[in-house]
N, C-alpha and C positions, 0 to 999 in steps of 0.2 A: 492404126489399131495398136492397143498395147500387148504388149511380148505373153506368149501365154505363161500360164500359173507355173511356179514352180514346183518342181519334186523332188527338190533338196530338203533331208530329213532333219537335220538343224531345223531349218526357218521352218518344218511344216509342225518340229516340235515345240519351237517357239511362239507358234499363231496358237498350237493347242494351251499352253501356258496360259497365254495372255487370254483366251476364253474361259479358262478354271477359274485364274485368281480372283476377279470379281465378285467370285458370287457369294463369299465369306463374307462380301459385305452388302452385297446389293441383292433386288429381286432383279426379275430377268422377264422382257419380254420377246416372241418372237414375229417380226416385221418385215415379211418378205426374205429375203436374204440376208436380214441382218435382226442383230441379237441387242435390243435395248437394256443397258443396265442400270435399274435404277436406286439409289443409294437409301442403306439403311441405317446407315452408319454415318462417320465422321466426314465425310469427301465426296464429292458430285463424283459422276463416272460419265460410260458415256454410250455410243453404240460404237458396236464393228460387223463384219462380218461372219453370218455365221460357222463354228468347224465346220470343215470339210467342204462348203459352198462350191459348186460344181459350177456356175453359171456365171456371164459381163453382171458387174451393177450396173444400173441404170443411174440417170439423173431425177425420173422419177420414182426410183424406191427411194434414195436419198430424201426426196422431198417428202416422200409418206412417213417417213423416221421424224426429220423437221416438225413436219406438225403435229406430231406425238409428243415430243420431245416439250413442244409447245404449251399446245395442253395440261403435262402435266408439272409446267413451269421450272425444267430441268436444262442445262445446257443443250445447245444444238452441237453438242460434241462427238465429233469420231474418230478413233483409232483401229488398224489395222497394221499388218507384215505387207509391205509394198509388193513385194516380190511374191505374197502368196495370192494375191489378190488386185493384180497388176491396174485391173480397168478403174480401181475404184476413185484415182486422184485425179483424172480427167472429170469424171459421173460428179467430182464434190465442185468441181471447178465451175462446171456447168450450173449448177445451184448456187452461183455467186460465194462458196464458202472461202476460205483461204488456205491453201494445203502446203503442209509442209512436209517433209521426208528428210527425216534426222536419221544421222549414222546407227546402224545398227549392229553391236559388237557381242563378242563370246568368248570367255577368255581361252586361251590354249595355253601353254605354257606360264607358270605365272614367274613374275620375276619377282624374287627379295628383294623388300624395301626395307634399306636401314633407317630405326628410331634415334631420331632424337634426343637425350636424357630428360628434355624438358617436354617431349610429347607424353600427354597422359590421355591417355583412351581408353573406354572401359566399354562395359557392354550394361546397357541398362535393363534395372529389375520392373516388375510390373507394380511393385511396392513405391518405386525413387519417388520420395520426395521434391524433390528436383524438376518433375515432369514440365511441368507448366514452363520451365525456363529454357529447359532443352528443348520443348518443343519450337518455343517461341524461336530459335535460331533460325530454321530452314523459313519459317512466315517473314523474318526481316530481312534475308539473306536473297529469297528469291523477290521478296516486292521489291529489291535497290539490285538490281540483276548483273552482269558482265562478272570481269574478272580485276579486274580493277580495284586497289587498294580504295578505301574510300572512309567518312570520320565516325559512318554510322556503326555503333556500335554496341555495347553492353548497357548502355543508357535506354536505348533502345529498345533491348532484347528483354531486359524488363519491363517498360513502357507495357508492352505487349501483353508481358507474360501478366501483370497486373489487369491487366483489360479483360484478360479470358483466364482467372485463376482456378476455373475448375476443367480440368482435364474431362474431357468424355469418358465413362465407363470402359465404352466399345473400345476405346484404344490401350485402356488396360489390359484387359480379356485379350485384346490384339496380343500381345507383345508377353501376356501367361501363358496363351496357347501356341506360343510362337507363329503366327500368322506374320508377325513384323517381329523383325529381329532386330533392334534400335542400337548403335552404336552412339558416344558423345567424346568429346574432345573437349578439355580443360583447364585453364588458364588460373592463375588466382584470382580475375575475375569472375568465374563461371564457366558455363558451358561458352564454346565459340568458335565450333563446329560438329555438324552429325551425320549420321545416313544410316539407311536401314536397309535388309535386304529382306523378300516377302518367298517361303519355300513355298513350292507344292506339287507334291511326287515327282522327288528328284530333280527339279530345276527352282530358281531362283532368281529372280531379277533385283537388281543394285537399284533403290531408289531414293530420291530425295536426299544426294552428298548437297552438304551446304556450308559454307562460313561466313563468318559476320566479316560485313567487306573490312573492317578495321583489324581483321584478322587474313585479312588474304595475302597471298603472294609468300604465304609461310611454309607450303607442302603439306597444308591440315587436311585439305579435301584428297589430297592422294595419300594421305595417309588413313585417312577413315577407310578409302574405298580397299585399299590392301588389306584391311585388319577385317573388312567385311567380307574378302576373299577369303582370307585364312578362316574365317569362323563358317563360313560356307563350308568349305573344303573339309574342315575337321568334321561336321555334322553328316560328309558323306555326299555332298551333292554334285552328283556329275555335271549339270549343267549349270553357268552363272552367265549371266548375259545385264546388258544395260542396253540403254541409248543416249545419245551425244547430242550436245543442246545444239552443237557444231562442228565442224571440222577439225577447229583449231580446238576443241575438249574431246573430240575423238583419238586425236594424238596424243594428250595427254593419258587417258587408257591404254593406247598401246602400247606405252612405257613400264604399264605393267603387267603384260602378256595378253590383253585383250583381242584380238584381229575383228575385222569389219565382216560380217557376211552378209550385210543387205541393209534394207530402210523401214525404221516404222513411219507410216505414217501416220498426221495427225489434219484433223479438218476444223474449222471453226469460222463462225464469221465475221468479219472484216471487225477490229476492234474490241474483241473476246480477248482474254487471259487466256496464255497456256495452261492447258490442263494435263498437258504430261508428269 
């Protein structure tokens, strides 16, 4: 049997977080125990469970979420706090999905990262001209994945940003309303690293740090991620948390005051794209 729910107020502020943030971009259905998000905006979403769920998932509520999800030709994607919702990665196992439970960190303490003179980082307007090519970073950076130096690069990041030259509205309005808070890293090539961090009421989650593998192994992605701590932190926001693609990028956060208090997890099936 899995360990019961927890009632550490972190994680159970954390599960509340990650049931808010959605819905500034998705509608919302409710399916037994669990909360379908469906996207109105720029990015698929996906189900979790619902706050406060008092009750095991099952394998077959999972399965009733699936065929919904089906239906309305939307991933068969879910996230959840491991630890807040312990039964649910067996119940997705059961349903052939494939579960994962990435480190789940908060920063405490943060530690000074000293710049570079050649790091330029800014914080992007909902005006930047630029969008299209900043965006296109984290799209090349995560389809070519690890951490690993590698030749793709600025050739690329255009490729891209050509392909899809018109920025979504919604992700303006994102980023005017501060909904996404876009940070970018800058090269005399261009952009060529970013990350964003997304508030709401008093907490914040670090999403999408990315660099063009031709730019890795340079301290861009730890240095995005600190500059998105400091602009957290200056806006006033007690809570900042991520999650770790892995162990060995969990470490990497810890370097800058992050600690570990549990797992999100994430479900999909066999051959799906991460959708974290």
């Amino acid at each position: 049997m899995p360990p019961p729910p927890t009632d550490d107020p972190t994680l159970i502020r954390l599960d509340r977080y990650l049931d808010a943030a959605p819905r500034a971009g998705a509608a919302s259905e409710d399916i037994g125990p669990f909360t379908l998000f469906i996207s109105t905006g720029m990015w698929p979403y996906y189900a979790r469970p619902r706050s406060g769920l008092d009750r095991a998932v099952t394998a077959g509520d999972i399965l009733a979420v699936r065929e919904r999800q089906r239906s309305l030709g939307v991933p068969e994607a879910f996230e959840w706090v491991v630890e807040v919702t312990p039964s649910l990665s067996a119940a997705a196992r059961e349903t052939g999905l494939v579960v994962e439970e990435l480190p789940l960190l908060v920063l405490g303490t943060p530690v000074p990262l000293a710049r570079r003179p050649e790091d330029v980082i800014r914080r992007v307007r909902a005006d930047e001209f630029d969008l299209a090519r900043i965006l296109a970073v984290a799209s090349v950076a995560f389809a070519n994945g690890g951490t690993a130096v590698g030749t793709v690069g600025p050739r690329e990041r255009d490729e891209k940003a050509a392909a899809d030259p018109i920025v979504p509205p919604r992700m303006r309005e994102r980023i005017r309303n501060g909904l996404t808070v876009l940070y970018v890293a800058e090269d005399d090539e261009g952009p060529i690293a970013s990350g964003a961090h997304q508030p709401v009421d008093g907490v914040t989650e670090i999403v999408g740090v990315a660099t063009l593998p031709s730019a890795r192994r340079r301290g861009l992605g730890t240095a995005v991620t600190a500059t998105l701590v400091e602009d957290a932190r200056a806006a006033g926001l007690d809570t900042i948390f991520l999650s770790a693609a892995s162990d060995d990028v969990a470490r990497v956060y810890e370097r800058l005051g992050f600690v570990r208090v549990g797992h999100a997890g994430m479900a999909s099936p066999p051959g799906a794209s991460s959708h974290a």
